[in-house]
NUTOR-865996 format. One record per residue: residue in one letter; x, y, z of N, C-alpha, C, O in turn. Coordinates in steps of 0.05 Angstrom, whole numbers, padded with zeros to 5 digits, always signed. Layout:
NUTOR-865996
AXYZXYZXYZXYZ/...
END
This chain:
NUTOR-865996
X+00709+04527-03168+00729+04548-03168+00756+04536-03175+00767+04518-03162/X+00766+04547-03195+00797+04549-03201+00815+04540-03174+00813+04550-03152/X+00839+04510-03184+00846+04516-03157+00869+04541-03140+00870+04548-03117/X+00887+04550-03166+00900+04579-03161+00880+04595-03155+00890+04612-03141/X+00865+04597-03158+00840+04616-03147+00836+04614-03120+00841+04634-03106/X+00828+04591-03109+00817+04585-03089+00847+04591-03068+00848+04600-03045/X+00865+04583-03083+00895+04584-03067+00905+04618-03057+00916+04628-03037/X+00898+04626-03079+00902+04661-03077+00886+04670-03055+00895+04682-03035/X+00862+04664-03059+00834+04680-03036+00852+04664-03011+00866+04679-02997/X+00853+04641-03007+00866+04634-02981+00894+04648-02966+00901+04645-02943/X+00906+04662-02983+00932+04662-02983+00929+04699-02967+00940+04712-02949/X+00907+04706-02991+00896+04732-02970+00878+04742-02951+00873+04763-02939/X+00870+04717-02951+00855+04708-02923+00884+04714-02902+00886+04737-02893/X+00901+04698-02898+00921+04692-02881+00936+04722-02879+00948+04731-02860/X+00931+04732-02904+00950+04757-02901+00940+04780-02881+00952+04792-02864/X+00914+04780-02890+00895+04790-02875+00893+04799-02845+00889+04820-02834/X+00898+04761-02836+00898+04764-02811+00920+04769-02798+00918+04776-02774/X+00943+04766-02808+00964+04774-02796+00968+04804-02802+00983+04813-02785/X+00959+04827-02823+00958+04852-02824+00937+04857-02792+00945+04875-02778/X+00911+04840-02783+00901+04851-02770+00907+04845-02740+00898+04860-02722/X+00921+04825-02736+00938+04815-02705+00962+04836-02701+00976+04838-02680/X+00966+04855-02728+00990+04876-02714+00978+04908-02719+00990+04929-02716/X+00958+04905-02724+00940+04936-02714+00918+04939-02696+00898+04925-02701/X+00918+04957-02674+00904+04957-02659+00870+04944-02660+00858+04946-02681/X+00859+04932-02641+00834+04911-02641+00813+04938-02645+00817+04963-02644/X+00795+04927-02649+00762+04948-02653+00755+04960-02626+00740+04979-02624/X+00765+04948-02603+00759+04955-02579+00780+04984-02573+00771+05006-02569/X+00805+04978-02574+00829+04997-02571+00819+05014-02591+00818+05035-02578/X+00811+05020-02614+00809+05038-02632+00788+05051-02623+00791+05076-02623/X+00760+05041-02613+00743+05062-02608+00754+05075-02573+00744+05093-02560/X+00769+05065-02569+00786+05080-02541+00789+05102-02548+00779+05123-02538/X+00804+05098-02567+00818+05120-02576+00801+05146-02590+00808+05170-02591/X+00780+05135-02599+00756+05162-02596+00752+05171-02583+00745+05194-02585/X+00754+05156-02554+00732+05159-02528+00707+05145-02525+00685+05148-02514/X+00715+05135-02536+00682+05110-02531+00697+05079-02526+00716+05066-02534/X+00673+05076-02504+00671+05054-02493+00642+05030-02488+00623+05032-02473/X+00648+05010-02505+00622+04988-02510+00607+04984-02485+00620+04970-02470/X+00582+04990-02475+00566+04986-02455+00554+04962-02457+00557+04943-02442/X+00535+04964-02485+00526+04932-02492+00520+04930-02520+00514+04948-02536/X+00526+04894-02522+00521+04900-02554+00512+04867-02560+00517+04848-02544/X+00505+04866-02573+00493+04840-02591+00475+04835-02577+00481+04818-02560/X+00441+04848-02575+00428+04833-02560+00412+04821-02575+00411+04824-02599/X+00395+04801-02557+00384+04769-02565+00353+04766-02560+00342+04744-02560/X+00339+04788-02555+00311+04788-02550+00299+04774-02580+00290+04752-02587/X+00305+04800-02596+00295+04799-02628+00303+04774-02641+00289+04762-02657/X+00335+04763-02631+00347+04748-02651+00330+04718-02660+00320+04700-02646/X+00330+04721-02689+00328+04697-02696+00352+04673-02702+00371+04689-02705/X+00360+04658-02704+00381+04648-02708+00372+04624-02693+00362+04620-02671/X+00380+04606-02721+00383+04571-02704+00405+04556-02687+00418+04573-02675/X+00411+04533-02682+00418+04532-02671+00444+04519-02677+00438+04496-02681/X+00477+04523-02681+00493+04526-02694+00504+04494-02705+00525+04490-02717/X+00487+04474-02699+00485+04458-02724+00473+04474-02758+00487+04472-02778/X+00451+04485-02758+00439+04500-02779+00448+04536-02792+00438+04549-02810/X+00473+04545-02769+00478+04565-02772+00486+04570-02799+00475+04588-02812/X+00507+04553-02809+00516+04560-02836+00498+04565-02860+00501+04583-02877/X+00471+04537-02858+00463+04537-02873+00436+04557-02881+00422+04558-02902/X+00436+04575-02853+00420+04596-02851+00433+04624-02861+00419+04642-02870/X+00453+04626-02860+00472+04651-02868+00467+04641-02893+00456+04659-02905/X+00470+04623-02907+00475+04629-02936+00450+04629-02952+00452+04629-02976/X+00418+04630-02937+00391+04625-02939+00393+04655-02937+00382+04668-02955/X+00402+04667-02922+00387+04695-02910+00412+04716-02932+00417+04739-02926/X+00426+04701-02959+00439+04716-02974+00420+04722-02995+00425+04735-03015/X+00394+04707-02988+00381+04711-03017+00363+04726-03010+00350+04717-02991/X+00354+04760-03023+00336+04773-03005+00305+04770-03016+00287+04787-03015/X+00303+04740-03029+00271+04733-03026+00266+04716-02999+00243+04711-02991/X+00294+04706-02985+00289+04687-02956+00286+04720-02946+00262+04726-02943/X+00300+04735-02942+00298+04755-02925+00266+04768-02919+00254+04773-02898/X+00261+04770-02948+00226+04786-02947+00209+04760-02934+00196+04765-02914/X+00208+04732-02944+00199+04718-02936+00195+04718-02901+00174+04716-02888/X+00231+04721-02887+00229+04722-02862+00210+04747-02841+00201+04746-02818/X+00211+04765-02860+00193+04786-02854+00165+04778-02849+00153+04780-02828/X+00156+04766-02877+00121+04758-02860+00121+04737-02848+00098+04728-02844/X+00141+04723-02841+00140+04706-02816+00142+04720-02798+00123+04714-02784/X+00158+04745-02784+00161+04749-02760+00132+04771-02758+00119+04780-02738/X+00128+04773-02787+00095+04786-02788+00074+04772-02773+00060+04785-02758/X+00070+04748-02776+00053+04729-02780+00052+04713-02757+00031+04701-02750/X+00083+04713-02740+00091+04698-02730+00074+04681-02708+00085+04662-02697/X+00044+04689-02703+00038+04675-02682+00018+04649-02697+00007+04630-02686/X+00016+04654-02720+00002+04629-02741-00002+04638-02766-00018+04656-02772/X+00015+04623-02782+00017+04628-02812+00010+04601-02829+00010+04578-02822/X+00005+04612-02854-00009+04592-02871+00018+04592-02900+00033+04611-02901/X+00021+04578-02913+00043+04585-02935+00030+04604-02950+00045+04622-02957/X+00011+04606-02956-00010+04624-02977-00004+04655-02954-00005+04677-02966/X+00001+04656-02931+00004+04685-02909+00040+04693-02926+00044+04717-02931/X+00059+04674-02934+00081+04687-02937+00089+04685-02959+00111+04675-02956/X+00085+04688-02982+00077+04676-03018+00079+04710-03017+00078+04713-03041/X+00082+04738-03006+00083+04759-03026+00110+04757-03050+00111+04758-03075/X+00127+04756-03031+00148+04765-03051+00158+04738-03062+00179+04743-03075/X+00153+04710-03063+00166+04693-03069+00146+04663-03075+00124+04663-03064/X+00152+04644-03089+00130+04631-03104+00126+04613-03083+00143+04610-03066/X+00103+04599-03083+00089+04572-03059+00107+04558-03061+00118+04550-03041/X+00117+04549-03090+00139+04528-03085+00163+04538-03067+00172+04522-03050/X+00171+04559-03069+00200+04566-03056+00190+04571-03028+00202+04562-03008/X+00171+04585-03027+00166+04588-02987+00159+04565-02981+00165+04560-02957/X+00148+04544-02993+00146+04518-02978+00168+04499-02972+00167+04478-02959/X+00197+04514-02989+00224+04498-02981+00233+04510-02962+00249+04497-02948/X+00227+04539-02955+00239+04560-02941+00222+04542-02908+00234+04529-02891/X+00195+04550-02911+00184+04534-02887+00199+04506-02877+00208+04500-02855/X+00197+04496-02897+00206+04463-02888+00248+04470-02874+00262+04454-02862/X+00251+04487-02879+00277+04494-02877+00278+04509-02846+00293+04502-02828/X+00264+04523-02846+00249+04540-02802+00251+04519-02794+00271+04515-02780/X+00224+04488-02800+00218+04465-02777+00244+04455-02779+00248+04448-02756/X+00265+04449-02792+00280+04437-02796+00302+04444-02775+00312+04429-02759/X+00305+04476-02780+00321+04483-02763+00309+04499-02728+00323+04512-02712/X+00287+04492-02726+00268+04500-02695+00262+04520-02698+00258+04530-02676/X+00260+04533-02713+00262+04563-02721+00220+04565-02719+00205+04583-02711/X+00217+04541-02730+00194+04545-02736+00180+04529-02723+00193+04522-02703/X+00150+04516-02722+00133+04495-02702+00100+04493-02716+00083+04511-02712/X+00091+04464-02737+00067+04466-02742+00056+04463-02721+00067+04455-02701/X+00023+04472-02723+00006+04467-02704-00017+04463-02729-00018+04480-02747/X-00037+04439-02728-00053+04437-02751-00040+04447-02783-00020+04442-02796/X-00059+04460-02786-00048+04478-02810-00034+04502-02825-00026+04512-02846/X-00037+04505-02795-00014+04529-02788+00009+04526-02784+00018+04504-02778/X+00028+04555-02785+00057+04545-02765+00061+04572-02756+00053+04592-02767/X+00076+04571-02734+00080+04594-02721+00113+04594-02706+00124+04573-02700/X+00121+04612-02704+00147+04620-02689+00156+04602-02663+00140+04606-02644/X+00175+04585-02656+00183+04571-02649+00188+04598-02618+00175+04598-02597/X+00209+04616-02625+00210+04644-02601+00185+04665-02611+00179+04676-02632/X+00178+04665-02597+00164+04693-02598+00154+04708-02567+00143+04694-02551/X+00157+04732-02563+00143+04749-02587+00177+04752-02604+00198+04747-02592/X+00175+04761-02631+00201+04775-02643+00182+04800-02661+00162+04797-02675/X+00195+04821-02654+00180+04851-02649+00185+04854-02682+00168+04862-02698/X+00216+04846-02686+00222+04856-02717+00241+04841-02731+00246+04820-02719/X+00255+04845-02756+00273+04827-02772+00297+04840-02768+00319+04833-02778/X+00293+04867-02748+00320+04887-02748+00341+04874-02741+00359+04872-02758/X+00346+04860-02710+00369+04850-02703+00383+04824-02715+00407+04820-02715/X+00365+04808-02725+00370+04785-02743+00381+04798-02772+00398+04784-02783/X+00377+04812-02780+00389+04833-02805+00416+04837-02793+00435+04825-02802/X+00418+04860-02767+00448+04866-02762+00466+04857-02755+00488+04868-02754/X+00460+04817-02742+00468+04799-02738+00487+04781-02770+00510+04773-02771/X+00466+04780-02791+00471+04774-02805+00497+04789-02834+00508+04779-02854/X+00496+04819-02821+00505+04837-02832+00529+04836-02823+00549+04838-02837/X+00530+04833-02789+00566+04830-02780+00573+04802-02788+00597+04800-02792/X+00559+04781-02792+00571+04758-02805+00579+04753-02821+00594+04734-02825/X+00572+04771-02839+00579+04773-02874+00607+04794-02876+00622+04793-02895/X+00611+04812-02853+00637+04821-02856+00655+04803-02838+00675+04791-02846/X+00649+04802-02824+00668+04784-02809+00686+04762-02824+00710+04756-02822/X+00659+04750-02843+00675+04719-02856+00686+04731-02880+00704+04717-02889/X+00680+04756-02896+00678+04753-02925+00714+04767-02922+00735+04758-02933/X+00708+04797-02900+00732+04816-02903+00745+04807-02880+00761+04825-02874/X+00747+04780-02856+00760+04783-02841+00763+04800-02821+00786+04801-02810/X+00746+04815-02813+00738+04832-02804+00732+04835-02776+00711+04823-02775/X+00736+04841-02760+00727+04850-02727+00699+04860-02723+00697+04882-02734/X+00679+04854-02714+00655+04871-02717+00647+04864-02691+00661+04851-02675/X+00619+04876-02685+00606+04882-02659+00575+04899-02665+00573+04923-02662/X+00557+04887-02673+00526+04897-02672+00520+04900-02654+00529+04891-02633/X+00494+04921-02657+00472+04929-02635+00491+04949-02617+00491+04948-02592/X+00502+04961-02628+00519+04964-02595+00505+04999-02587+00492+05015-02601/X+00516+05000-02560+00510+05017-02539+00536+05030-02521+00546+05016-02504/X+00544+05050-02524+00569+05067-02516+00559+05088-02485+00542+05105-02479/X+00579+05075-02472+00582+05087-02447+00573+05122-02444+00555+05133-02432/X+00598+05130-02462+00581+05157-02471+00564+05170-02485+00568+05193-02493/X+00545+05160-02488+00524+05169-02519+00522+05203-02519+00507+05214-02503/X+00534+05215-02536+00526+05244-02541+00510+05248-02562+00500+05270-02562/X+00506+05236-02577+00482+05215-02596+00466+05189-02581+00479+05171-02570/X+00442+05188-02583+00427+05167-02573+00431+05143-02595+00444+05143-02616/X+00415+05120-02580+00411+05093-02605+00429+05081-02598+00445+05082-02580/X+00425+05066-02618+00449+05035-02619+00464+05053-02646+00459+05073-02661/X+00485+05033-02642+00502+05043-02665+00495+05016-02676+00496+05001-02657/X+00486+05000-02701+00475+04980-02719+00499+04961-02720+00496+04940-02708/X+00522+04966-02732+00545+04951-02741+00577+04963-02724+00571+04987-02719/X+00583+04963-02721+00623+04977-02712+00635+04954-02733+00619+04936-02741/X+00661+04954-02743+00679+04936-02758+00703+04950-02758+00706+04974-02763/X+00725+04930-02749+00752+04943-02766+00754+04921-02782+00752+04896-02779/X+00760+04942-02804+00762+04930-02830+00791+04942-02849+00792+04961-02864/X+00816+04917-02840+00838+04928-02842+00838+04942-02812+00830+04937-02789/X+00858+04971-02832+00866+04981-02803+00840+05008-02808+00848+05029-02798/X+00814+05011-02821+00804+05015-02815+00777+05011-02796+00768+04988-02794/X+00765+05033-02783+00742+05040-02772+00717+05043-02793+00716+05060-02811/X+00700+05023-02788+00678+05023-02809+00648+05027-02795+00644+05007-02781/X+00627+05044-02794+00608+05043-02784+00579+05042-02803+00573+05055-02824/X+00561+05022-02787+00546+05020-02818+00511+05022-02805+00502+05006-02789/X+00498+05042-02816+00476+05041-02809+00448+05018-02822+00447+05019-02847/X+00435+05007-02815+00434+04980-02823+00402+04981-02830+00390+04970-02810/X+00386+04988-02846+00358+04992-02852+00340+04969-02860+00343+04961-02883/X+00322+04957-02846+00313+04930-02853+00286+04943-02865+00276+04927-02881/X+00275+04964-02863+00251+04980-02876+00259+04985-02906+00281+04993-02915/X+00235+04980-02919+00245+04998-02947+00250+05033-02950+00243+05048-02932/X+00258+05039-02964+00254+05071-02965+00236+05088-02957+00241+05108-02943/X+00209+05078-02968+00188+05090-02956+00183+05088-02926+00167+05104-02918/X+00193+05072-02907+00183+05068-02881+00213+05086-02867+00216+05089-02843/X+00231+05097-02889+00258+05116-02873+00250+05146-02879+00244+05157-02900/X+00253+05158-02852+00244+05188-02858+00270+05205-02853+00292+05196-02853/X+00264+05227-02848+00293+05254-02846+00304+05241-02822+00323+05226-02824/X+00293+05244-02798+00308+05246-02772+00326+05217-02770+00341+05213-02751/X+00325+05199-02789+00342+05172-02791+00367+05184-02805+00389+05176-02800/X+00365+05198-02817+00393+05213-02836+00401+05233-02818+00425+05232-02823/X+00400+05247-02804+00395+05260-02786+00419+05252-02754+00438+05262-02744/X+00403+05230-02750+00418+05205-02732+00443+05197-02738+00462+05191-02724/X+00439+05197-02762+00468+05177-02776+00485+05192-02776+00507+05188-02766/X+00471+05223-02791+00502+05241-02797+00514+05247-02763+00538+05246-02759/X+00499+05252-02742+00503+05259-02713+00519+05237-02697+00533+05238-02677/X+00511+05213-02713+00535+05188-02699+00561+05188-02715+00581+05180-02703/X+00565+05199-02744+00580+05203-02752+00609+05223-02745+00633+05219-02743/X+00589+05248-02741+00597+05274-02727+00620+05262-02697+00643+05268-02691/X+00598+05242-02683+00603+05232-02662+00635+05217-02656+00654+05219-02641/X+00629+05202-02678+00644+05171-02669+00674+05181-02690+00697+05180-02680/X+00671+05187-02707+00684+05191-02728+00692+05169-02745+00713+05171-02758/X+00681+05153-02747+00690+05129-02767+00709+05140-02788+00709+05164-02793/X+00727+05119-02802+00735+05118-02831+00722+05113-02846+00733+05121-02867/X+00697+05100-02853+00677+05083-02871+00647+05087-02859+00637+05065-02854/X+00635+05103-02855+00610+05110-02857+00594+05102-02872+00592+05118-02891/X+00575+05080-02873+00557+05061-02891+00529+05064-02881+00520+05058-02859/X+00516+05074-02904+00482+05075-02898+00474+05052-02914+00471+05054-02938/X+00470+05033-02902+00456+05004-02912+00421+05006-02913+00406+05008-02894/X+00416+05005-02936+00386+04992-02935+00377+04971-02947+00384+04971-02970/X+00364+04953-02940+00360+04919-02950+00340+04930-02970+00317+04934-02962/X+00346+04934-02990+00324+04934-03009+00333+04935-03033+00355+04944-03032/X+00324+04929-03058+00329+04925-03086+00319+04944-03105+00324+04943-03129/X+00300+04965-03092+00299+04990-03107+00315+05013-03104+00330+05014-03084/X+00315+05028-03116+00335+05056-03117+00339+05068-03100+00319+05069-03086/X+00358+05080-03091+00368+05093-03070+00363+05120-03085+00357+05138-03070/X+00365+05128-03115+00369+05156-03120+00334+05170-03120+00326+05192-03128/X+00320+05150-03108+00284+05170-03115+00286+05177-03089+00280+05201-03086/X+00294+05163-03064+00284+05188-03033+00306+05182-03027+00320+05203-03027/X+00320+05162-03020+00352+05166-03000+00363+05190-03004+00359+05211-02991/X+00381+05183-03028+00392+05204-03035+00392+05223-03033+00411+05235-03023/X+00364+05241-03044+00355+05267-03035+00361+05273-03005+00375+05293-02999/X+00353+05259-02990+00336+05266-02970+00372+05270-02950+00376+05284-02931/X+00392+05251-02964+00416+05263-02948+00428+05293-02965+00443+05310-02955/X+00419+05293-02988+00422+05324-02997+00409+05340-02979+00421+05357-02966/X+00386+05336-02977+00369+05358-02965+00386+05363-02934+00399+05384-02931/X+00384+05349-02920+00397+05347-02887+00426+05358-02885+00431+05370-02864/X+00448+05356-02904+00467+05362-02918+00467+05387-02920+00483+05398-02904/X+00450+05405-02938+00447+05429-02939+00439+05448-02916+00447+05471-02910/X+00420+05432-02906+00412+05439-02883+00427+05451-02862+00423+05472-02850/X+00454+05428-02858+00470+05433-02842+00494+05453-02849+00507+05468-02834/X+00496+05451-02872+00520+05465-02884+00520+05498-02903+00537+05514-02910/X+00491+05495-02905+00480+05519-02921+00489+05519-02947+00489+05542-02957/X+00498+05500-02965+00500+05496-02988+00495+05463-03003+00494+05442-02992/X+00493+05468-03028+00491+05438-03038+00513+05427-03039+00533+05439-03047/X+00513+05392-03028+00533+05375-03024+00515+05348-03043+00495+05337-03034/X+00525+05342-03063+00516+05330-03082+00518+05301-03076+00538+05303-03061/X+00512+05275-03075+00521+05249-03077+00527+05243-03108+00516+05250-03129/X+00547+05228-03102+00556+05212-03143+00548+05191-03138+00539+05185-03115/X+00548+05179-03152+00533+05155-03160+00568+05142-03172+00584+05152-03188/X+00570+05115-03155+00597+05095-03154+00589+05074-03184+00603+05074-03204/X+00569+05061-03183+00553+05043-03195+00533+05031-03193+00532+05013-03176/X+00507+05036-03213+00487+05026-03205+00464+05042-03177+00450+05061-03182/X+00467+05030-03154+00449+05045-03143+00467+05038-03108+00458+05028-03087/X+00489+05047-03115+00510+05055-03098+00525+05074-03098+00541+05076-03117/X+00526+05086-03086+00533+05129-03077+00552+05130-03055+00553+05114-03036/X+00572+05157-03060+00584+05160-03042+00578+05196-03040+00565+05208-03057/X+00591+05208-03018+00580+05237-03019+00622+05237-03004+00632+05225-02985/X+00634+05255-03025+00665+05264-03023+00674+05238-03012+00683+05238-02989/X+00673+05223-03020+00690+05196-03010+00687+05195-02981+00704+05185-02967/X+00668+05204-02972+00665+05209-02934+00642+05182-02925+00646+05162-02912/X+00626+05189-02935+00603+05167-02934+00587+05158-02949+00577+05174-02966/X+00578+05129-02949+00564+05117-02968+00542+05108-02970+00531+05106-02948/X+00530+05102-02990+00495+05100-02985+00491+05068-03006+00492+05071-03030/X+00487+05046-02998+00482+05028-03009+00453+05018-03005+00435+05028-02992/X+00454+04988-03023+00428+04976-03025+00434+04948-03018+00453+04943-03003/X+00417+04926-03027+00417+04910-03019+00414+04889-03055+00411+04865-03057/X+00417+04909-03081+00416+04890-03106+00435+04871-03107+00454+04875-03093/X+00434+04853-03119+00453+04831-03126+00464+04821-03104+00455+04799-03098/X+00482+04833-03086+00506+04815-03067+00506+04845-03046+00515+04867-03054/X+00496+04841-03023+00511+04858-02999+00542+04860-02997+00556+04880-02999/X+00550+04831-02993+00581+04837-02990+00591+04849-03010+00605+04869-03006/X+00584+04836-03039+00594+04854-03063+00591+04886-03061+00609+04902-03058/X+00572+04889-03062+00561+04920-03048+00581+04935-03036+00590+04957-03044/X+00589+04923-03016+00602+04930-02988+00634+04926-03003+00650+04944-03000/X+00644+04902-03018+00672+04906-03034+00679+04936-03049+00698+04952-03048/X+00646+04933-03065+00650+04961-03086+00664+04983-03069+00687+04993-03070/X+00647+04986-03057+00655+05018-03038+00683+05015-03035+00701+05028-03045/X+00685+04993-03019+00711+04998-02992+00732+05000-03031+00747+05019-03036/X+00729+04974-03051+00756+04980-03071+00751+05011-03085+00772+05024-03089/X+00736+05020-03089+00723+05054-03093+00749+05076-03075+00766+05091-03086/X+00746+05071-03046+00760+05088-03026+00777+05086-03030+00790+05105-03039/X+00789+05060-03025+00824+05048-03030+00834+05061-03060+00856+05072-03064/X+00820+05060-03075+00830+05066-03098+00836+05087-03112+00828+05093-03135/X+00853+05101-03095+00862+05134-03101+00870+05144-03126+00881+05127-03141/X+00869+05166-03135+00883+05174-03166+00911+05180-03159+00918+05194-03140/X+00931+05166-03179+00962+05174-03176+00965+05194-03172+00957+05206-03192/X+00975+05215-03151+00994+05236-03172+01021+05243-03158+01024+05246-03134/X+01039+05245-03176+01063+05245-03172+01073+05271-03171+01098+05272-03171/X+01065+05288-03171+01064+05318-03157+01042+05329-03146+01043+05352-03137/
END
């Protein structure tokens, strides 16, 4: 990297944080809805090493062939073979990925097997929304809080992600299933925590690299109409990233999450002049 480059990103790093030490914290802001954090980040599911290996796991779990990989491990998890986690990614690369688990305790041979170092781990969900508040936290400077659980729920569930981001309120629903394993009543949920909480930044996240416009999309048209008794269209931002009236957004997981997650938020920010 350029070193004026590298000098600039730093310089708004710093700006950053001093824009965010003089606007209210993520805690005071959801006050100010009326909500109050009951519990949040929990650690049953979590995968995560141990913070000698942290870094070098965040930047493993940016590539989403480690991610699918991590999937049929926590599939597999009570004895796996390298030939058990080879769907989405070649023997050579899951056998660096493996050697990279024992490395970091994550993982444990036994003969010819290997198996999960914690277990049971039910799913890749919380290790996803873990990984999701880390990537805002470091990339946008950001305040966040996963998993979480509100004193008042007038909507059930966890809320997946909270962030202030800037001096906004960002809420992000966090899908570690592909499309096909998301049905209505998840859109459903989202728009009702929405309704709820009132975020500035409403984000429907799904980890996946196929299209959002063959069922997502629809399926928040359909619920949309549902509610409103007319059609409310999604546009398409770029690629296979959508917003519906600049209110809420529907992303994926192609190329770069954080990039993903830049698009939008410079999308919102980026108002049309008008001088009357």
């Amino acid at each position: 990297m350029p070193e004026d480059i590298r000098l600039l990103k730093a310089e708004i790093s710093r700006l950053k944080k001093i824009i965010s030490a003089f606007s209210p914290s993520l805690e005071i802001m959801l006050k100010r809805r009326g909500f109050t954090i009951y519990r949040k980040e929990p650690s049953g599911d979590l995968l995560v090493p141990d913070r000698k290996y942290e870094a070098a796991f965040l930047n493993k779990l940016k590539k989403y062939s480690f991610r699918l990989f991590l999937r049929d491990v926590i599939k597999h998890q009570d004895a796996f073979t390298l030939e058990k986690v080879t769907r989405y990614t070649t023997i050579e690369v899951a056998a660096l990925y493996i050697n990279f688990l024992l490395k970091a305790g994550l993982a444990e041979s036994s003969g010819k097997c290997y198996h999960l170092t914690k277990r049971p781990v039910k799913s890749f969900g919380e290790t996803l929304e873990w990984f999701v508040s880390q990537l805002i936290r470091k990339h946008f400077q950001a305040e966040t809080a996963w998993g979480v659980k509100f004193k008042r729920p007038k909507v059930g569930g966890d809320y997946d992600l909270i962030a202030k981001v800037d001096s906004s309120l960002l809420y992000m629903e966090i899908k570690s299933s592909p499309p096909k394993g998301i049905h209505d009543r998840e859109i459903k949920f989202f728009l009702d925590r929405i309704v709820d909480l009132s975020p500035d930044i409403p984000v429907f996240f799904v980890d996946t690299e196929l299209r959002m416009k063959d069922k997502i999309v629809p399926m928040f048209e359909a619920e949309l109409r549902r509610r409103y008794k007319k059609p409310i269209k999604a546009e398409r931002i770029v690629k296979e990233l959508f917003h519906i009236n600049r209110k809420i957004f529907i992303i994926n997981a192609k190329e770069s999450i954080s990039d993903n997650i830049e698009t939008i938020l410079t999308f919102l920010y980026h108002k049309e002049f008008k001088i009357t």
